[in-house]
C-alpha positions as CSV (number, residue, x, y, z in Angstrom):
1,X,0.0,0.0,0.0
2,X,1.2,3.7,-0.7
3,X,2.5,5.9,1.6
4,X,-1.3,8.5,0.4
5,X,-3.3,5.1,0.5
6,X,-2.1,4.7,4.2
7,X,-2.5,8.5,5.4
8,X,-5.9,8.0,3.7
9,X,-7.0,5.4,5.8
10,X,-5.4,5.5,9.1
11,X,-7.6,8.5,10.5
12,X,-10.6,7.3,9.2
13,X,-9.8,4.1,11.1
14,X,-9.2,6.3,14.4
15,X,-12.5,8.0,13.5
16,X,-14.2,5.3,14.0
17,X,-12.6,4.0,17.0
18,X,-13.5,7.2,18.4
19,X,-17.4,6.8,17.5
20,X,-16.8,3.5,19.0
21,X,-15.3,4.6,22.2
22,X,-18.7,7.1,22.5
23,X,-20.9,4.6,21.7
24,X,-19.6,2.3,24.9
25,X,-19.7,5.8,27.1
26,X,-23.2,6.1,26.3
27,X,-23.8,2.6,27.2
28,X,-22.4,3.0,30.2
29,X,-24.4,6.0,31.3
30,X,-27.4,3.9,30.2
31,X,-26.1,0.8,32.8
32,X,-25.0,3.4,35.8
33,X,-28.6,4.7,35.4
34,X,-30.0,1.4,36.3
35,X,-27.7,0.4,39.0
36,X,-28.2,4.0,40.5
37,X,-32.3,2.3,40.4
38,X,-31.6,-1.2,41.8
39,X,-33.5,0.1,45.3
40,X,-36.3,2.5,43.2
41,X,-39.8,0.8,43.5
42,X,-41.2,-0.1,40.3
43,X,-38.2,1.3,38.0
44,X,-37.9,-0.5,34.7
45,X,-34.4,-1.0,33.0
46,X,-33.2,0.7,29.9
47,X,-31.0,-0.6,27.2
48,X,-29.1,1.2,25.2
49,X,-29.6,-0.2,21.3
50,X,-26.2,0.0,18.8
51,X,-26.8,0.3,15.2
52,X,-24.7,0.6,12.1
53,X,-23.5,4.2,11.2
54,X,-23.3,5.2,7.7
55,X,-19.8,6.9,7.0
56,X,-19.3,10.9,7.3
57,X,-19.5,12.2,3.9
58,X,-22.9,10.3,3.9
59,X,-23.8,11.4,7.4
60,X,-23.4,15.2,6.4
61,X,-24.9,14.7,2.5
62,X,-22.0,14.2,0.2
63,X,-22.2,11.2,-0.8
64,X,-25.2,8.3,-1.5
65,X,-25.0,4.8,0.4
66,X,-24.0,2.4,-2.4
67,X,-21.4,3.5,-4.2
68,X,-19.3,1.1,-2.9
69,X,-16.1,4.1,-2.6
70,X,-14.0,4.7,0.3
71,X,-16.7,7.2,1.2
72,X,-19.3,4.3,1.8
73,X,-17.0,1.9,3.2
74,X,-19.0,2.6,7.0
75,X,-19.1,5.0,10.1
76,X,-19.0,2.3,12.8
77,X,-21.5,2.1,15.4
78,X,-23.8,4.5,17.5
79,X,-26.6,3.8,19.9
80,X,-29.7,4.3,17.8
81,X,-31.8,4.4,20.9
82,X,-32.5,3.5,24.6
83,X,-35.3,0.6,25.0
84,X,-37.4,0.4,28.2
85,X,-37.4,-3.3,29.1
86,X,-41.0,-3.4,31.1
87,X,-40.5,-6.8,32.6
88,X,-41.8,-7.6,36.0
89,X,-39.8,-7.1,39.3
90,X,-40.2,-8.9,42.1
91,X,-42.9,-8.2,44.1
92,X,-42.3,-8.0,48.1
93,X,-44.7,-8.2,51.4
94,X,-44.4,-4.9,53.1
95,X,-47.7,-5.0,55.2
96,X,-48.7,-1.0,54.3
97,X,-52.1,-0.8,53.5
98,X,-51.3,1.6,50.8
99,X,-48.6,-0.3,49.2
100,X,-50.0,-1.6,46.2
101,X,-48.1,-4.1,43.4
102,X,-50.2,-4.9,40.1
103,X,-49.5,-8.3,39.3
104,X,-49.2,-8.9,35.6
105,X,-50.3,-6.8,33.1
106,X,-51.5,-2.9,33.7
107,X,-49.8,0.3,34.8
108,X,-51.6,2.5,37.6
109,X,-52.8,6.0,36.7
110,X,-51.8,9.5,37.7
111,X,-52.2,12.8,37.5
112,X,-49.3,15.7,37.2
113,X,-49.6,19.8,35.9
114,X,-52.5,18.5,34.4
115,X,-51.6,15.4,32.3
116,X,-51.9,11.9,32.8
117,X,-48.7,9.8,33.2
118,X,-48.2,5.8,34.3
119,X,-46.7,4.1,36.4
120,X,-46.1,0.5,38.5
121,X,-44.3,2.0,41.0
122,X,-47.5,1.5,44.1
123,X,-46.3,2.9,47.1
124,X,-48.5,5.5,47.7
125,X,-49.4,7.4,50.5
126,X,-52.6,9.1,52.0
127,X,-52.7,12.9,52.6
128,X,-54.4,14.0,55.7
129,X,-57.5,15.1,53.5
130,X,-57.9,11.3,52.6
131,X,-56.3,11.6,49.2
132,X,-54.5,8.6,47.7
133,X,-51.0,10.1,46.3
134,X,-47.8,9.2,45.5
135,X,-44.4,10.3,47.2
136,X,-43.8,13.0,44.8
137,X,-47.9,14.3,46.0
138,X,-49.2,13.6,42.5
139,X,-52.6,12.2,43.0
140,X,-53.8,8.4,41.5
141,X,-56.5,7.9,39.5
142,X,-59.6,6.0,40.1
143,X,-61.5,4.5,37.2
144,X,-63.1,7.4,35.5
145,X,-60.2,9.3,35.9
146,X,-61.2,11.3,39.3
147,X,-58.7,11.4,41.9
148,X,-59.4,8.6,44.5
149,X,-60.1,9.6,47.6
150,X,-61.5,8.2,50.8
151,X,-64.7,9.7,52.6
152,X,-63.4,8.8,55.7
153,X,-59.5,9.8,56.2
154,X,-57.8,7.9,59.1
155,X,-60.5,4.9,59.0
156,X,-60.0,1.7,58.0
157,X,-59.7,0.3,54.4
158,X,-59.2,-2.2,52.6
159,X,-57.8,-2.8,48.8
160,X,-59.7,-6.0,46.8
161,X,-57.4,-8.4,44.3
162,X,-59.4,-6.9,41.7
163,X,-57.8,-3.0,42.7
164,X,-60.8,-1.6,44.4
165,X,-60.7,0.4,47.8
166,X,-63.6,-0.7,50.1
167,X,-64.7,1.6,53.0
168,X,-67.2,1.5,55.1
169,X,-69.6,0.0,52.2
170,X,-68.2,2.4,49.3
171,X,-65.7,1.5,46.8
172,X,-63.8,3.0,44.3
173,X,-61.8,0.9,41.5
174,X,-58.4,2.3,41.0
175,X,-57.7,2.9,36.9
176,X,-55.5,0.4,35.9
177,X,-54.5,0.9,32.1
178,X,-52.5,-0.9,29.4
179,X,-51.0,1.1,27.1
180,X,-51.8,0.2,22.8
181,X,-48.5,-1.3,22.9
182,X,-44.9,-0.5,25.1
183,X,-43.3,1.4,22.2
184,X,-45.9,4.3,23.1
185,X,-44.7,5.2,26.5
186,X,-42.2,7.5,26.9
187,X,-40.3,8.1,30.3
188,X,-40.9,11.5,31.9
189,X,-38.9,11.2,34.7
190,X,-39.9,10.1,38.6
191,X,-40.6,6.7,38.1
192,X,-43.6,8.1,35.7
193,X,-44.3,7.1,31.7
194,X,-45.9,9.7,29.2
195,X,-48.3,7.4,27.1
196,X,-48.7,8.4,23.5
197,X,-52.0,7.6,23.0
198,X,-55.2,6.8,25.0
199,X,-54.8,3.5,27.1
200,X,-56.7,1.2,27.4
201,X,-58.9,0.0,30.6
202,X,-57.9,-3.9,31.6
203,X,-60.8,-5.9,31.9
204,X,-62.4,-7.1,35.4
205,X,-60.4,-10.3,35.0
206,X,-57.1,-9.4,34.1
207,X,-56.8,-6.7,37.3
208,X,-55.0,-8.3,39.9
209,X,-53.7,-5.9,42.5
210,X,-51.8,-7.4,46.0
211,X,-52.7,-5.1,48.6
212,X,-49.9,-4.2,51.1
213,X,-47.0,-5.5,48.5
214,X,-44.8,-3.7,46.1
215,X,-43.2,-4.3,42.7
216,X,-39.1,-3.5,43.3
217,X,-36.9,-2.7,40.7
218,X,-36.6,-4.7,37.6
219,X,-32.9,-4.3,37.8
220,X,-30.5,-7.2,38.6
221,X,-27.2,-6.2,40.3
222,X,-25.3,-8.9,38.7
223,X,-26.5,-8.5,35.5
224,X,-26.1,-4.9,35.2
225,X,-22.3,-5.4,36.8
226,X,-21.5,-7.7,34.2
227,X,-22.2,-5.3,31.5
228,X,-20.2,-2.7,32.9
229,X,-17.4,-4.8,32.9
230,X,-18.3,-5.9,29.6
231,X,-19.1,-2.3,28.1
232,X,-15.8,-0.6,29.9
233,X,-13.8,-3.6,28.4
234,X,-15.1,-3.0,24.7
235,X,-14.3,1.0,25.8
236,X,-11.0,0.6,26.8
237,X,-10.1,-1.1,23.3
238,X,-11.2,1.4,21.5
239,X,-9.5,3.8,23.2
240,X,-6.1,1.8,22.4
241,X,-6.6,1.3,19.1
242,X,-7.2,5.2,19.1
243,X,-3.7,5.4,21.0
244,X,-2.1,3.0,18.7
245,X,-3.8,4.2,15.2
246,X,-2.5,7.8,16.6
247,X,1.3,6.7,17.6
248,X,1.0,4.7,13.6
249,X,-0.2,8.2,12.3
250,X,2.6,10.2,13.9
251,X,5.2,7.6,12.4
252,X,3.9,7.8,8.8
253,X,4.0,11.6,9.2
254,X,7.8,11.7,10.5
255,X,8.9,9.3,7.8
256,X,7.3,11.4,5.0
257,X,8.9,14.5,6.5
258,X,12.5,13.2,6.5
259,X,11.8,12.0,2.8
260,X,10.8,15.7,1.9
């Protein structure tokens, strides 16, 4: 190979060590997240998703995928996107009455500045007005979509398998949704998912609701540890081969100099 063919191609290869190298940074944000969330009630794990990058000059419009030139010869990876995995965590006795852990299928229903967010993360709280909240104060939804609240605040209650509060002969179901599909949630922060479009009510026989239990984190500590080993391994090699690529580049450069 010529001396041009080589200064050609050696920064492009460090290029894209160096889109690999932020790729593996971004996946390890994405695993720090979830270990920082293996103790958050309810909190579903996020992966981050690596696809194919087209090369530069087709990234920025000069060139068409195709030709088959050293233009089109590929741009490495990136992470295309983070993916909620909504699996079920474990679900744990606590023996609070308004700890609540769906079982199954269904998110629970609140209500924040006005919109409507979901969430499985049950342990909510009652105000001293009777209303059913969560720990951020944002209030839950009863089927219907009015805030649940009991009539009698400080009296017994109890929750029913089927997500209904029962109080001194009244009840109240609790709304407990499933979205059209998972793709259509959207995290907005504190434990909470924006839904994209209208979900939809489960049916009397698919609510199953343990009263005085709650879902923990979807997160395994092992798992997640492995990955970061994993991910800062694959990140410290790309940072070598940027090292070594560099040092190669530097070489090539001195030798042409001394032939000038």
């Amino acid at each position: 190979m010529s001396e041009v063919g080589c200064e050609a191609v050696m920064p492009y290869g460090l290029y894209i060590s160096a889109e690999g190298a932020h790729a593996q940074a971004q996946r390890l944000e994405v695993i720090a997240n979830n270990m920082a969330n293996v103790d958050t009630v309810g909190f579903k794990r996020e992966l981050a998703l690596f696809q194919a990058r087209y090369a530069e000059q087709i990234e920025q419009g000069g060139q068409s995928p195709g030709t088959g030139s050293l233009d089109d010869v590929g741009g490495g990876i990136m992470v295309g996107q983070t993916k909620t995995d909504f699996s079920s965590g474990p679900i744990r006795r606590t023996g609070i009455p308004t700890d609540m852990a769906i079982e199954g299928q269904g998110f629970f229903m609140v209500s924040k500045d006005g919109e409507t967010y979901l969430t499985r993360a049950g342990n909510f709280r009652l105000t001293s007005r009777g209303e059913l909240v969560t720990q951020q104060g944002y209030p839950v939804l009863g089927h219907g979509g009015a805030a649940v609240t009991l009539e009698r605040p400080g009296e017994p209650f109890e929750v029913t398998p089927s997500g209904e509060i029962q109080q001194a002969g009244t009840r109240m179901a609790l709304a407990i949704v499933e979205p059209a599909s998972p793709g259509d949630l959207e995290r907005a922060g504190e434990n909470l998912f924006r839904p994209g479009a209208e979900p939809t009510p489960l049916r009397p026989q698919q609510r199953r609701v343990a009263s005085g239990h709650l879902e923990l984190s979807a997160v395994r500590p092992t798992t997640e540890m492995i990955e970061l080993i994993e991910t800062s391994r694959v990140l410290e090699a790309n940072t070598n081969m940027m090292q070594a690529q560099d040092q190669m580049l530097s070489g090539l450069i001195e030798r042409v100099m001394r032939t000038d």
